[in-house]
C-alpha positions in Angstrom: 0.0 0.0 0.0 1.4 3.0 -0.8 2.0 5.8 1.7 0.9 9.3 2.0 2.3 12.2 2.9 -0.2 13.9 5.7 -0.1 17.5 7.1 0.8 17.8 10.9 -2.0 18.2 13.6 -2.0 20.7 15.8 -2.8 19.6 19.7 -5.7 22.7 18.9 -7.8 25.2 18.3 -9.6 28.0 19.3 -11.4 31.1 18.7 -9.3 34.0 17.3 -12.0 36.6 16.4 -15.0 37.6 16.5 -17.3 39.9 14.3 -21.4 41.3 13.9 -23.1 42.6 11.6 -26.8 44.2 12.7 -29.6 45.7 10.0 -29.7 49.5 10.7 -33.5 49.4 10.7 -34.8 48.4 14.6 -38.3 47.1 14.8 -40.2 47.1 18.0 -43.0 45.0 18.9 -45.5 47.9 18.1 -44.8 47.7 14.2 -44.6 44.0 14.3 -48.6 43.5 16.3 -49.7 45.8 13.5 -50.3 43.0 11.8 -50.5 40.4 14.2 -53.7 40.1 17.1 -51.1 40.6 20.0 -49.9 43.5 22.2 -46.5 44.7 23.4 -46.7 42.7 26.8 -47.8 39.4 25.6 -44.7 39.3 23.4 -42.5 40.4 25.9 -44.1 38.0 28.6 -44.2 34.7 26.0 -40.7 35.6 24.6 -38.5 38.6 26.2 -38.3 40.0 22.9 -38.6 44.0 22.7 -36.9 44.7 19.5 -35.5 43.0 16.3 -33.4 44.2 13.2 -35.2 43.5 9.6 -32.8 43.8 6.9 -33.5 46.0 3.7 -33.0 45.5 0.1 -29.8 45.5 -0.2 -28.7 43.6 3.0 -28.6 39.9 2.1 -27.4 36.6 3.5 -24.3 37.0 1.9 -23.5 40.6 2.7 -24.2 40.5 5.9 -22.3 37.1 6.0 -19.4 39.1 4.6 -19.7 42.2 6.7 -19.6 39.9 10.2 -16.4 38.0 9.0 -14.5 41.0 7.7 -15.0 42.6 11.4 -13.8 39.2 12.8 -10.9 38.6 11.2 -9.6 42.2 12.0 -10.7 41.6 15.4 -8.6 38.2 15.3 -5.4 40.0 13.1 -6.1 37.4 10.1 -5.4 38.6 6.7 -8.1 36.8 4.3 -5.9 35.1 1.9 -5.1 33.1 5.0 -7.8 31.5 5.1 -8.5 27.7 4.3 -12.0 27.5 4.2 -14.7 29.3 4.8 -18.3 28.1 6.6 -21.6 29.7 5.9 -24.4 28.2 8.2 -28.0 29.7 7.0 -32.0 28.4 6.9 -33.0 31.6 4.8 -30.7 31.4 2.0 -33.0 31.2 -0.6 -30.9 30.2 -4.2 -30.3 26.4 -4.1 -27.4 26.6 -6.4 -24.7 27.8 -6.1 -24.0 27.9 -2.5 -23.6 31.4 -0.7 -20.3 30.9 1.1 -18.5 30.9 -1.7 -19.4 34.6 -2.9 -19.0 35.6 0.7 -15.3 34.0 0.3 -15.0 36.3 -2.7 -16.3 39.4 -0.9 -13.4 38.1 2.0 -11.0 38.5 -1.0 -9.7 35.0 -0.7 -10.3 31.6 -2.9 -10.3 29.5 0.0 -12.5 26.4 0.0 -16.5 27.2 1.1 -19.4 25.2 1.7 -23.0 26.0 3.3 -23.9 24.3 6.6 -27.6 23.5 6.5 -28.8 22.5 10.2 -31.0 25.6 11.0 -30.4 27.1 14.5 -27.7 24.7 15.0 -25.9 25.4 12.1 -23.0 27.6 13.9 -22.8 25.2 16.2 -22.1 22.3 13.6 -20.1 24.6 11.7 -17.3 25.5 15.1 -16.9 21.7 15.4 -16.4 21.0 11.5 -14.1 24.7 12.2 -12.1 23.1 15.0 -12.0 19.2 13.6 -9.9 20.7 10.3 -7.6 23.1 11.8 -6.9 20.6 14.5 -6.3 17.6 11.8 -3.7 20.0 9.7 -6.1 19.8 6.8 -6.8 23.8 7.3 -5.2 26.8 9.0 -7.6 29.2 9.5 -11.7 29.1 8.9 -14.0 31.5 9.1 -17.3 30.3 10.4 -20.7 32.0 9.8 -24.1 32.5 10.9 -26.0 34.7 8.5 -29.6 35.1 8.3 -32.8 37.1 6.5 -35.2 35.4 8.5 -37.8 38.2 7.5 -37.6 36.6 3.9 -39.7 33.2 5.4 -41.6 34.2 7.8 -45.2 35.5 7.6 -46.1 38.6 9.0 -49.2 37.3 9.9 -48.9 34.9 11.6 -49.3 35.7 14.9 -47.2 32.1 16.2 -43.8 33.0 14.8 -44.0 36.9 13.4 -42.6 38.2 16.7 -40.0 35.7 17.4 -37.7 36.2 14.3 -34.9 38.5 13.0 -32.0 39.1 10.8 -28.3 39.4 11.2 -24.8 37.8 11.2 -22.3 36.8 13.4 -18.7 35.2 12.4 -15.8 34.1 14.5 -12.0 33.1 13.4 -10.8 29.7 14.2 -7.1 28.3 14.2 -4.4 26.4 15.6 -3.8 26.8 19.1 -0.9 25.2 22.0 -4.0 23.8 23.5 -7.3 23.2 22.9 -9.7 25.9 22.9 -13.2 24.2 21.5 -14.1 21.2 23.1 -15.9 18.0 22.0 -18.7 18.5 20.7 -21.6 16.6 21.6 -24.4 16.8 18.8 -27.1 14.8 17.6 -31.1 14.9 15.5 -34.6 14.0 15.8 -35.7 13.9 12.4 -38.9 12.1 13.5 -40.1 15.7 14.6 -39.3 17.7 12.0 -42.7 18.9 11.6 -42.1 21.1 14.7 -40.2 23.5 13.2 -40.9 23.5 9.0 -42.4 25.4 6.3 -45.8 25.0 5.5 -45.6 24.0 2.2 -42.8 22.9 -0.5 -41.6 25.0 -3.4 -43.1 22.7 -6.0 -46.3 24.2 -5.0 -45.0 27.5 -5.9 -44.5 26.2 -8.9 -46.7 23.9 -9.8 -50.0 26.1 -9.0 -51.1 29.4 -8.1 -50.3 28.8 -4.3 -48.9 30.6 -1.5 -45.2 31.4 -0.3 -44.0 28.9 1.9 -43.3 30.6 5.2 -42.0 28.8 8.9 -44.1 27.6 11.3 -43.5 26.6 14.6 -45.1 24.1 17.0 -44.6 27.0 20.2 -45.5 24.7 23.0 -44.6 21.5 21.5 -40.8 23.0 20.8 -40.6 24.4 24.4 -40.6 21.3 26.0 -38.4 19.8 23.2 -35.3 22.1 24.4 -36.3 22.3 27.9 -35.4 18.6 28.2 -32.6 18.2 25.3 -30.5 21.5 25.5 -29.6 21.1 29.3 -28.9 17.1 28.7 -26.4 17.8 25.8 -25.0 20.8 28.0 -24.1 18.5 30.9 -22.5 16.3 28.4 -20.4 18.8 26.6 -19.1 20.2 29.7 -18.2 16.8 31.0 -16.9 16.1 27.6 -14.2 18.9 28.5 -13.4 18.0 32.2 -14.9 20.7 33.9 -18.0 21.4 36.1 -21.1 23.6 35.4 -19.3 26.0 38.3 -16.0 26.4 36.0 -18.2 28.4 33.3 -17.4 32.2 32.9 -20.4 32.3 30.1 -23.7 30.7 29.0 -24.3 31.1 25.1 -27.4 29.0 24.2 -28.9 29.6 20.6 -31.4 32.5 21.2 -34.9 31.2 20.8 -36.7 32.8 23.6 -35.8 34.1 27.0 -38.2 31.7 28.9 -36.3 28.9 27.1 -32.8 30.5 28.5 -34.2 31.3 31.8 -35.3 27.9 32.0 -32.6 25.8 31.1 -30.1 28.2 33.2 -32.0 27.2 35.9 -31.6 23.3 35.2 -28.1 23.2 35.1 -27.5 25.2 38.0 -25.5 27.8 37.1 -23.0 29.8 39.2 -23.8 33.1 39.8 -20.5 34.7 38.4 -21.7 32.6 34.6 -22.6 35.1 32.4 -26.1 34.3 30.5 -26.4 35.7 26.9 -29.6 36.9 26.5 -28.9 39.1 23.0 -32.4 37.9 21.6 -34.3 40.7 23.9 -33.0 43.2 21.3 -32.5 41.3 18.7 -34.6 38.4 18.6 -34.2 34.9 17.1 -31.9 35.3 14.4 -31.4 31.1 14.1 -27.7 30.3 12.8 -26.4 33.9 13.6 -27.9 34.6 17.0 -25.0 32.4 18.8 -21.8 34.7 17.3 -24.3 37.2 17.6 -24.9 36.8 21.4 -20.9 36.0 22.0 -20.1 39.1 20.4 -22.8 40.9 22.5 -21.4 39.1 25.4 -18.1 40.2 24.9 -18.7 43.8 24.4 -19.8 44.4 27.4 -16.8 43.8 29.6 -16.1 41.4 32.5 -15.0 38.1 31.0 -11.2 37.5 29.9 -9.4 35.6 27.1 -9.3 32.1 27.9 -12.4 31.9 29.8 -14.8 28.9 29.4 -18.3 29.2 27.5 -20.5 27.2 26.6 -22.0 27.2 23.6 -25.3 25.3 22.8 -27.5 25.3 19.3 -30.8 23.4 19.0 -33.9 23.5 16.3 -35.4 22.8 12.7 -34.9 19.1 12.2 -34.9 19.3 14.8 -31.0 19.3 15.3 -28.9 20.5 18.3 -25.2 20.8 19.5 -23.4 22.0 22.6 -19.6 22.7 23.0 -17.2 24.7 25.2 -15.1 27.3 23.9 -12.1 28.9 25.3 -13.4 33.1 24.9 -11.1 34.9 22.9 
């Protein structure tokens, strides 16, 4: 048999950067129960959520994409062209072919390799651990991962079950070789059995085929509740296990921003310390699926009182229904 020559591992890898990118336009519950039969306190009660940003015209998946990961690789000192590959995860990407990661590689000014990462609200999630398995196997230097989404492109208005809950935005973060590791195991996993909890109503072959409506996302509310209530604080356990340190040892808590009651609640269940930082970005800018974990580390971040090297954990959970967890070293 012959033998190859393989690149070196790296013992490996961590979080160099990290970048945002936010619509300018800020809608408040007011606009949004214009045309909904709901008030400002019943969304605030069932989800936290004051504000969202809805992106206009000329923000899309993959300039916002770009945007995030130009402001993380400056924030991580990485010049573009090194970059091996670049990860886009998005739901509301709405071209089947060609992928969008590879035009946001060309708005990075680099040819690295680029692939979408379809797995919904746990698509940044999927896409760190792909991030961290091929830095750490020598395969890649550097990858940019990213969480982009128009979420205001598939969701109706109307409806009164999901028009609230959703925004847009991106969020991006620099991965590469590290002394030690600095993204631990992750633990992830599906339920495709459910994945009429979170879907859209319809294909696009009705689209075409007849005179029918846009297919938009709908969301079993109750159903999905109890769903992450009992997953997202099992896999957490296990990730932080995974990494040989207690629920105590966590400077930060970063769950995928679905709804505060859901945060609040699994918080509770693990038992947090009181010096863990909870994110809780999706009060201002609501559930922006694959982007609202950067977006809520970046949040995080800005606001002072955690240092480089300090555990997080990191959890992503929904259509699929998918979900992963993973501790990160901050950067």
């Amino acid at each position: 048999m012959a033998r190859f020559s393989v690149p070196p591992a790296h013992a490996g890898a961590r979080i160099l950067g990290v970048g945002a990118y936010r619509p300018s336009r800020v809608v408040g519950n007011d606009e949004i129960c214009a045309r909904i039969d709901s008030t400002d306190e019943w969304i605030r009660r069932r989800s936290g959520i004051v504000t969202r940003h809805f992106a206009g015209p000329d923000e899309t998946v993959v300039s916002m994409a770009a945007e995030a990961a130009r402001k993380a690789l400056a924030q991580a000192g990485t010049d573009p062209w090194d970059v091996g590959m670049v990860l886009l995860a998005s739901m509301s990407f709405l071209e089947q072919s060609p992928a969008a990661a590879p035009r946001v590689a060309h708005l990075l000014g680099t040819g690295a390799g680029a692939v979408d990462v379809s797995a919904a609200c746990s698509g940044f999630s999927y896409g760190l651990a792909l991030a961290n398995s091929l830095v750490r196997s020598g395969e890649v230097g550097t990858v940019v991962v990213v969480g982009s989404e128009k979420m205001s492109d598939i969701v109706d208005p109307e409806d009164r079950g999901s028009a609230f809950l959703f925004g847009d935005g991106a969020g991006a973060v620099v991965v590469g070789p590290s002394a030690t590791p600095g993204i631990g195991p992750v633990v992830w996993g599906s339920d495709g059995e459910r994945h009429g909890m979170i879907a859209h109503n319809g294909s696009w072959l009705e689209t075409r085929d007849r005179s029918g409506p846009w297919p938009t996302l709908r969301m079993a509310g109750p159903e999905v509740f109890r769903w992450a209530t009992r997953v997202v604080p099992e896999i957490s356990r296990k990730a932080v296990r995974a990494t040989g340190l207690d629920i105590t040892d966590l400077a930060a808590f970063v769950p995928h921003q679905a709804n505060v009651r859901i945060i609040d609640s699994v918080a509770r269940s693990l038992g947090l310390a009181p010096h863990t930082a909870v994110a809780k970005d999706v009060v201002r800018a609501g559930n922006t699926s694959a982007a609202s974990i950067p977006l809520a580390l970046d949040a995080l971040l800005s606001q002072g009182g955690l240092t480089s090297g300090d555990p997080a954990l990191l959890v992503g959970f929904g259509a699929g229904l998918t979900y992963a967890a993973q501790v990160v070293a901050l950067p």
